[in-house]
C-alpha positions in Angstrom: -176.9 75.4 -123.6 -177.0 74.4 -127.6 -180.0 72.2 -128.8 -177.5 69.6 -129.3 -176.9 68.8 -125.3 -180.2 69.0 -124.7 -181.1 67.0 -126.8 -178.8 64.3 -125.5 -179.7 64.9 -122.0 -183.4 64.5 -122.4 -182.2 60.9 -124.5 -180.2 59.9 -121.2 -183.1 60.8 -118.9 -185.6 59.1 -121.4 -183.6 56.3 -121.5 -183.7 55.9 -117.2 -187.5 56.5 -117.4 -187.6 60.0 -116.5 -190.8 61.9 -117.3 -189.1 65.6 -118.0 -186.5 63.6 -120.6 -190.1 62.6 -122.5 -191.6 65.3 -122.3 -189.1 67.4 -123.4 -188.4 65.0 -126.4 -192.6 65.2 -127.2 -192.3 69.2 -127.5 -189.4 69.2 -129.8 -190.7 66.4 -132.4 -194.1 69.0 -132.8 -193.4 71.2 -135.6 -193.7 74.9 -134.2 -195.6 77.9 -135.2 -192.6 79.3 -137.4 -191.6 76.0 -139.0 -188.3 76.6 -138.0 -186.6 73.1 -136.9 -182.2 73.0 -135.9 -179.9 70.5 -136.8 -178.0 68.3 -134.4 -175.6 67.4 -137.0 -173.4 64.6 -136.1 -175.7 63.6 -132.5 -178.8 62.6 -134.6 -180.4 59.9 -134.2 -179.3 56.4 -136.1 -182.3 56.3 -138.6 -182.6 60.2 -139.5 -180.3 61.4 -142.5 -181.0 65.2 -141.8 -179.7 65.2 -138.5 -183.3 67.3 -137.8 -184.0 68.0 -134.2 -187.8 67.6 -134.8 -187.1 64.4 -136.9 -184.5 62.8 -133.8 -186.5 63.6 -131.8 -189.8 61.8 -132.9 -187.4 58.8 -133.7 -186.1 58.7 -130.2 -189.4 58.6 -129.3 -190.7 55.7 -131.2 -188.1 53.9 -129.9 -188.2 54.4 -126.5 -192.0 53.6 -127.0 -191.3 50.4 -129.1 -193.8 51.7 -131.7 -193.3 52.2 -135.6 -190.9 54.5 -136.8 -194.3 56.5 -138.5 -195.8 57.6 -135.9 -196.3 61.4 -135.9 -196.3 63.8 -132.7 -199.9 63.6 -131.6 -199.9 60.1 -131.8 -196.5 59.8 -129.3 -198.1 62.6 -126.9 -201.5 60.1 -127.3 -199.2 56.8 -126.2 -197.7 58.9 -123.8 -200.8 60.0 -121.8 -201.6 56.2 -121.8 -198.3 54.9 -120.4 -196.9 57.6 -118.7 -197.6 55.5 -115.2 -196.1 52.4 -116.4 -193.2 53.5 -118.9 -189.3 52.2 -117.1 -186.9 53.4 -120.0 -185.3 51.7 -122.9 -182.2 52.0 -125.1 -182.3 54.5 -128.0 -179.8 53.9 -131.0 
């Protein structure tokens, strides 16, 4: 399975409120040990001009979250671990 549908599957599930869609979306917007990050081309997210997984990904996030647009990874995983029990979805442009 490409980046690109999972990358829209963990949206959807985000969306509903489920934890795996999150937490999938959390370890893709943390740059990794190679620096390496894939394109989703035309699936990006709304406000992202690269089409960047890592960069669609952190979007979705602060969406979903209904926080600013520059937060960085630690500070999502850092809301996350705060909300987790209480967090019921959301739309995601």
């Amino acid at each position: 399975m490409t980046q690109i549908v999972w990358f829209i599957a963990a949206v959807g599930l985000a969306e509903l409120g489920v934890h795996e869609g999150i937490d999938w979306l959390l370890a893709q917007s943390r740059p990794n040990e190679f620096g390496i990050d894939q394109s989703l081309w035309q699936f990006r997210h709304v406000e992202d001009p690269r089409g960047s997984l890592r960069e669609s990904s952190r979007l979705s996030l602060c969406e979903l979250f209904r926080i600013p647009s520059r937060g960085d990874a630690n500070e999502l995983a850092k809301w996350w671990e705060r909300q987790a029990s209480t967090f019921g979805g959301g739309a995601v442009r």
